[in-house]
C-alpha positions as CSV (number, residue, x, y, z in Angstrom):
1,X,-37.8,-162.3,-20.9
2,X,-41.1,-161.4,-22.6
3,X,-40.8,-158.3,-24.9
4,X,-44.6,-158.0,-23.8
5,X,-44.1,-157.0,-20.9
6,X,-46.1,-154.0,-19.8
7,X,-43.4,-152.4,-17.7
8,X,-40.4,-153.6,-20.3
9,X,-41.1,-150.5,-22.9
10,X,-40.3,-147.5,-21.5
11,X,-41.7,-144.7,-24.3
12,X,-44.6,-147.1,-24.3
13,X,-46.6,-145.0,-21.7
14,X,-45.8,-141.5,-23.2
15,X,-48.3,-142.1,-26.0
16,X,-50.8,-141.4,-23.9
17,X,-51.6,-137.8,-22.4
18,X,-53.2,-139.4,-19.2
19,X,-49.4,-141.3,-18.3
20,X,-47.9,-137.7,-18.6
21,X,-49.9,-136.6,-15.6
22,X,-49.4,-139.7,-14.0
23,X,-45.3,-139.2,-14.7
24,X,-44.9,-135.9,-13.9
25,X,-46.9,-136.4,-10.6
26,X,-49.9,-134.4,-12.1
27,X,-47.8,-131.5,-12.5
28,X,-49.0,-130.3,-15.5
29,X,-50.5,-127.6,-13.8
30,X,-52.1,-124.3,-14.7
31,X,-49.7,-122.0,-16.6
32,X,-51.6,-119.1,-14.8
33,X,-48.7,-120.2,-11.6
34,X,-45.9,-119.7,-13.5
35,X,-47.2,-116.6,-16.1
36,X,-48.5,-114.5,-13.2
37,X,-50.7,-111.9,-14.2
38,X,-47.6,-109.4,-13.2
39,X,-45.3,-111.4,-15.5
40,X,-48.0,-111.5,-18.3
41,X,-47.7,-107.9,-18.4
42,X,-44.4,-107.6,-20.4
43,X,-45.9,-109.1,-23.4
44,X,-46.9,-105.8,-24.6
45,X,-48.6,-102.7,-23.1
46,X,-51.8,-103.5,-24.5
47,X,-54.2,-100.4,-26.5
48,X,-57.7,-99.9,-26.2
49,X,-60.3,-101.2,-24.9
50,X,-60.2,-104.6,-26.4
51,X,-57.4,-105.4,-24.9
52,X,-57.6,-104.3,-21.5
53,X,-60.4,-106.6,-21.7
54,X,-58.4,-109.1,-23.2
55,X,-55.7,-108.9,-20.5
56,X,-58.8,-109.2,-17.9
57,X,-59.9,-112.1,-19.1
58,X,-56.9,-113.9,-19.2
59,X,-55.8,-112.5,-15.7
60,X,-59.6,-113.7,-14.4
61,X,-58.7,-117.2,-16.0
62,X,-61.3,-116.9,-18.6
63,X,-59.6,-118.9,-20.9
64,X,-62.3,-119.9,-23.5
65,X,-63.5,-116.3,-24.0
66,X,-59.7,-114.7,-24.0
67,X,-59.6,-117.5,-26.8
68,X,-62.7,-116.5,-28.6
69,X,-62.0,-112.7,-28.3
70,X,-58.3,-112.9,-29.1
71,X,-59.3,-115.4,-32.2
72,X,-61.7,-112.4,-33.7
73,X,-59.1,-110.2,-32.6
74,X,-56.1,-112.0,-34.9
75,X,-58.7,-112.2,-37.9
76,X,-57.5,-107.9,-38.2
77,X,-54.5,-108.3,-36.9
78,X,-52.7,-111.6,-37.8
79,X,-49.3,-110.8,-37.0
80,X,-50.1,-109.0,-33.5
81,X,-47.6,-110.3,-31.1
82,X,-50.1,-109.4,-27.7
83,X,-53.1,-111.0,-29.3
84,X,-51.1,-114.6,-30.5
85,X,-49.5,-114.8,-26.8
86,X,-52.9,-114.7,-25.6
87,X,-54.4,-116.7,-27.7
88,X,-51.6,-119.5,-27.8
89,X,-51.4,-119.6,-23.9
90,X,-55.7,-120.0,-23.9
91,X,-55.5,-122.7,-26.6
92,X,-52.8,-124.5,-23.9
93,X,-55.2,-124.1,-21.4
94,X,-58.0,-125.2,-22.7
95,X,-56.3,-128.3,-24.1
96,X,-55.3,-129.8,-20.6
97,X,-58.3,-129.2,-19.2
98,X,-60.2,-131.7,-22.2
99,X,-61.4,-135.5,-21.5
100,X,-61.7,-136.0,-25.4
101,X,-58.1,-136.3,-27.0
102,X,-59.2,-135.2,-30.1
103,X,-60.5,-131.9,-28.6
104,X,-57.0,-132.0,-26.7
105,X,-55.3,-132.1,-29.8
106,X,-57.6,-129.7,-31.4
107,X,-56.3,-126.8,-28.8
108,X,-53.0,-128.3,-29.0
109,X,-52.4,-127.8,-32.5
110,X,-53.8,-123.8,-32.2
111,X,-51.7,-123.5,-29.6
112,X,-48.6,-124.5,-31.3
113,X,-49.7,-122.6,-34.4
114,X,-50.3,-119.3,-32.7
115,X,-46.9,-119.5,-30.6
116,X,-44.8,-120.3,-33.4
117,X,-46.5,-117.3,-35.2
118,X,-45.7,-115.1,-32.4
119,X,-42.1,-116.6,-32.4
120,X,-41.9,-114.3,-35.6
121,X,-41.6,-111.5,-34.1
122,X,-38.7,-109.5,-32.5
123,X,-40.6,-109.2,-28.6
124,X,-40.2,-113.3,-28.5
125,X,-36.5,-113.6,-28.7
126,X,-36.1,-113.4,-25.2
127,X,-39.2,-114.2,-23.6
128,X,-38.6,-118.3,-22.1
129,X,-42.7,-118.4,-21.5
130,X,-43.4,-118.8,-25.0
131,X,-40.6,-121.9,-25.6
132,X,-41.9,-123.2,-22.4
133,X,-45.7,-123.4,-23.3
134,X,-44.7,-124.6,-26.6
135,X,-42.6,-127.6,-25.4
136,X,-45.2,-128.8,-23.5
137,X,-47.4,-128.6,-26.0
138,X,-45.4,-130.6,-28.7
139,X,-44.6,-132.6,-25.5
140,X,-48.7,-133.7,-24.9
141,X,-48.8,-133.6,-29.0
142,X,-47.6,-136.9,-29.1
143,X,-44.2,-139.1,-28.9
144,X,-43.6,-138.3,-32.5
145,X,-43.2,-134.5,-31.1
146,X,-41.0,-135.2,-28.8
147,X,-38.1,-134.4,-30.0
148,X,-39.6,-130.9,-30.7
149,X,-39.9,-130.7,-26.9
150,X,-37.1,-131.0,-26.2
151,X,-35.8,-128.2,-28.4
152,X,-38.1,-125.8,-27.3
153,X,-37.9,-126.5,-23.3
154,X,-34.1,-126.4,-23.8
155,X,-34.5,-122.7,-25.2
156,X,-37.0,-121.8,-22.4
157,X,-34.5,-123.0,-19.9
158,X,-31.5,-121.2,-22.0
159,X,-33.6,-117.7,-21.2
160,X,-33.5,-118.2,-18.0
161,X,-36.9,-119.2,-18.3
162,X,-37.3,-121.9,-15.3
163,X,-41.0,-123.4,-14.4
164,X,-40.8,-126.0,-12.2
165,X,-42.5,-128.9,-14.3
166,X,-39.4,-128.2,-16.9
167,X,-37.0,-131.2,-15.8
168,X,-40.0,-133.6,-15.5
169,X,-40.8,-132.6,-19.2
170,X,-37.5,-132.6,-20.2
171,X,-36.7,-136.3,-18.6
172,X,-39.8,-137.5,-20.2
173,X,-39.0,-135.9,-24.0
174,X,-35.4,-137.2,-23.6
175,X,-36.9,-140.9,-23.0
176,X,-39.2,-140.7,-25.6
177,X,-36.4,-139.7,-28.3
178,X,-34.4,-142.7,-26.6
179,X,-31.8,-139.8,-25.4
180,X,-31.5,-142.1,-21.9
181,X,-28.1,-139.6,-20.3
182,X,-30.7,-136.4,-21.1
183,X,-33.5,-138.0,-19.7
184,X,-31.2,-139.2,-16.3
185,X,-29.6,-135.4,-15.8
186,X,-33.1,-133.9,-16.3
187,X,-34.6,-136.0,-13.7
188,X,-32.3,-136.2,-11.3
189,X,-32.3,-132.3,-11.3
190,X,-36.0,-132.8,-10.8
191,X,-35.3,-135.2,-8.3
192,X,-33.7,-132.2,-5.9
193,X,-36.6,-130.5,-5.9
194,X,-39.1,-133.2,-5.5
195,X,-37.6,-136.3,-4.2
196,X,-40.8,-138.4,-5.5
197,X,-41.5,-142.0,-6.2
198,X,-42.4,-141.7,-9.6
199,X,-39.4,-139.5,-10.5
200,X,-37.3,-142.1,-8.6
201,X,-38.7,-144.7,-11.1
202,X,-38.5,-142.7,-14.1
203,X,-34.4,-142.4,-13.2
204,X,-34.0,-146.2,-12.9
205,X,-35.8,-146.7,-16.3
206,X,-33.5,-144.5,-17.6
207,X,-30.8,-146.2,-16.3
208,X,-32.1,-149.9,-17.3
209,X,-32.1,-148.3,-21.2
210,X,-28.3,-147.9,-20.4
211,X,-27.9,-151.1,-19.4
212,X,-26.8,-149.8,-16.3
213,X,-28.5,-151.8,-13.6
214,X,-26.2,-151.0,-10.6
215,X,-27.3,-147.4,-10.4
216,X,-30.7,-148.8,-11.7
217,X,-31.2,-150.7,-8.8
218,X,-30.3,-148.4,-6.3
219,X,-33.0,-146.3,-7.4
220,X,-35.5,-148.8,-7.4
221,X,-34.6,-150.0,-3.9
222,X,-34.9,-146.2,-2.9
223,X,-38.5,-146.2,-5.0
224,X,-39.6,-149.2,-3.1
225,X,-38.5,-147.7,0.5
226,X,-40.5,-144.4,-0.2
227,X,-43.5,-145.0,-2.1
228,X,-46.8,-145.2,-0.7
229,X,-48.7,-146.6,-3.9
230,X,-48.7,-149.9,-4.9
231,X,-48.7,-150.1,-8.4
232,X,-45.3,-147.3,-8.4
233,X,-44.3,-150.1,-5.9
234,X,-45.3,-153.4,-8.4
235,X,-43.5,-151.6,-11.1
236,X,-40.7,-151.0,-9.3
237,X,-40.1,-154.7,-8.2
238,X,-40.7,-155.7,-11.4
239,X,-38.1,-154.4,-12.5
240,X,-35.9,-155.1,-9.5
241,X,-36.5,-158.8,-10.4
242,X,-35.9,-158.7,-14.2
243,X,-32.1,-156.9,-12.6
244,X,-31.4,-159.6,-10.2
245,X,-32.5,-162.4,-12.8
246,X,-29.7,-160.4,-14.8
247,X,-27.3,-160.9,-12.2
248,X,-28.1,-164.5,-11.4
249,X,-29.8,-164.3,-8.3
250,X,-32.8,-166.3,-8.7
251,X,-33.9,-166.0,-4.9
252,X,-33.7,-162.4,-4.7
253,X,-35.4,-162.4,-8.2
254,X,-38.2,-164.6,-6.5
255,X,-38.7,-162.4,-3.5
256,X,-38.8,-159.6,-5.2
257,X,-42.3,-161.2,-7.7
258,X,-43.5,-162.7,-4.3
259,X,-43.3,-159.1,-2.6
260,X,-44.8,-157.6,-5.4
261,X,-47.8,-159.7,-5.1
262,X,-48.2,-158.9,-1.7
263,X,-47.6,-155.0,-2.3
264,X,-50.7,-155.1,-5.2
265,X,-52.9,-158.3,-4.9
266,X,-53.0,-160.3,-7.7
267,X,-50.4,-159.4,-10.8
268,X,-50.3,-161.5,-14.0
269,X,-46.8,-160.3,-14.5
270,X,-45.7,-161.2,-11.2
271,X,-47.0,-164.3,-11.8
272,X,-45.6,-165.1,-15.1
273,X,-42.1,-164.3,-14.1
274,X,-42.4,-166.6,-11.1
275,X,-43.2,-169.5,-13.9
276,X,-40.5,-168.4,-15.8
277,X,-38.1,-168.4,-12.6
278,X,-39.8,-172.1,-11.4
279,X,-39.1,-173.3,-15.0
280,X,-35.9,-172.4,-15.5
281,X,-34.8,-174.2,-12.1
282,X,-36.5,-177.6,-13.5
283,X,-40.0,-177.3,-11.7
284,X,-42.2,-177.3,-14.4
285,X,-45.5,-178.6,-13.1
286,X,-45.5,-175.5,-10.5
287,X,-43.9,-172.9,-13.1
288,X,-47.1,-173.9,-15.3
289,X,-49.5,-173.5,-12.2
290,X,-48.4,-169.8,-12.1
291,X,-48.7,-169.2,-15.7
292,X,-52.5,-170.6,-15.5
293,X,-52.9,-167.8,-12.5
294,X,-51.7,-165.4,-14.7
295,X,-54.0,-165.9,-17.2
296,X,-56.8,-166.2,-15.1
297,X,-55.6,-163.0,-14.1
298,X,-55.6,-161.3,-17.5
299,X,-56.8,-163.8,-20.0
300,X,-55.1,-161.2,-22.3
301,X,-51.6,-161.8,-20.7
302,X,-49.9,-162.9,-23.8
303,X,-46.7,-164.7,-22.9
304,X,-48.2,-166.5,-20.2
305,X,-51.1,-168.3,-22.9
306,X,-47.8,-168.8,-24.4
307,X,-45.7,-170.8,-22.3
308,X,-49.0,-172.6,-21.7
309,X,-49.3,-173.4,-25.0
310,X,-45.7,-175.3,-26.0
């Protein structure tokens, strides 16, 4: 099998904030659900003026001006504890809501620098927010980060600390950092709360990177049976086939390409494994017909322009 293969590397996806939301089921929600403005309050009992006016703005979602303020703020007081909450958790929020990565990544990085700033001081031992926002921040920082992620979500979670995006995040981190037994327990404790496909998918990729493709396929059969989108659906019989090619059974393989062209339309990779399939059973003239779909398909599609070519 092709090591081109868009669906055959599984961190290849988490480089890329926009597959995070797709991942996670776009739950990369606002923080302002899981910090309520009654929670928020135990980061300090704020003084004066400026910061009752602070704490409004945050609590009004105001997030670029609690980040302004709170920035002018921290230029007197560095160290404050109140005022680098605030200002990390704005910088968070204003980074997920970019279209520009390198703004993203701007916000990003002030987030993480203000958080691990406040980490200094004694009020953030036991407060799991601050772990949490900053392992999704290292988390949408990059793959590189993600092992950074994972520390900090595991600390959120061991303060009791437990948003409900935290096994989606922690499945995803585990993946990226190859940790495939992490990233299997976090999403399948995901899974009892939100028995999606994607999640479903994410488990039997995890599972694949184990070389364990019995319980692989049982999730992707379960994926398959309740998915509703086509291209979670493609994926997952993609993979189904590259299992049952794995296990010798080249008609199940076969139906499993040919359903996936019906699930999606056209698919150069569905395509390209039925040439491989046809040619590997002697039929060459129709395993090269596919391959020329394929291409025609995606005249990008590497190992198809390939096998046309030898």
């Amino acid at each position: 099998m092709s090591k081109d293969r868009p669906h055959s590397g599984y961190g290849a996806g988490f480089r890329r904030k926009q597959a995070v939301h797709r991942a996670v089921l776009a739950i990369a929600v606002l923080i302002l659900i899981s910090i309520s403005a009654a929670g928020f309050m135990r980061l300090g009992n704020p003084r004066g003026n400026e910061r009752r006016e602070l704490q409004s703005l945050w609590e009004s979602s105001a997030y670029a001006e609690a980040y302004a303020q709170s920035a002018g703020l921290l230029a007197q007081k560095p160290l404050d504890f109140f005022l680098l909450t605030i200002h990390g958790f704005s910088a968070y929020q204003l980074a997920i809501a970019q279209i520009n990565n390198s703004d993203t990544l701007r916000f990003i990085d002030d987030c993480i620098w203000s958080l691990r700033k406040a980490l200094l001081s004694n009020e953030a031992e036991k407060d799991g927010r601050l772990f949490y926002v900053l392992g999704k921040a290292y988390y949408d920082k990059g793959q590189g980060y993600a092992d950074l992620a994972v520390e900090y979500l595991e600390k959120a979670r061991a303060r009791g600390y437990e948003a409900r995006d935290i096994p989606q995040y922690l499945g995803l981190a585990y993946a990226a950092i190859r940790d495939y037994r992490g990233s299997v327990a976090a999403f399948t404790l995901a899974l009892g709360r939100d028995a999606s496909d994607v999640l479903l998918l994410s488990i039997a990729r995890s599972y694949i990177a184990l070389e364990e493709n019995d319980s692989a396929r049982a999730y992707l059969l379960r994926c398959v049976d309740l998915s509703r989108d086509s291209k979670t659906k493609v994926a997952a019989r993609l993979l189904l086939g590259d299992i049952l090619v794995k296990a010798g059974d080249t008609a199940g393989a076969e139906d499993q390409y040919l359903k996936a062209l019906e699930d999606g339309g056209e698919n150069a990779e569905a395509h390209y494994q039925l040439g491989v399939l046809y040619d590997a059973g002697g039929d060459t003239t129709r395993a090269r017909a596919e391959w020329r779909r394929a291409v025609r398909i995606n005249p990008a599609h590497g190992p198809s322009r390939l096998k046309l070519n030898t």
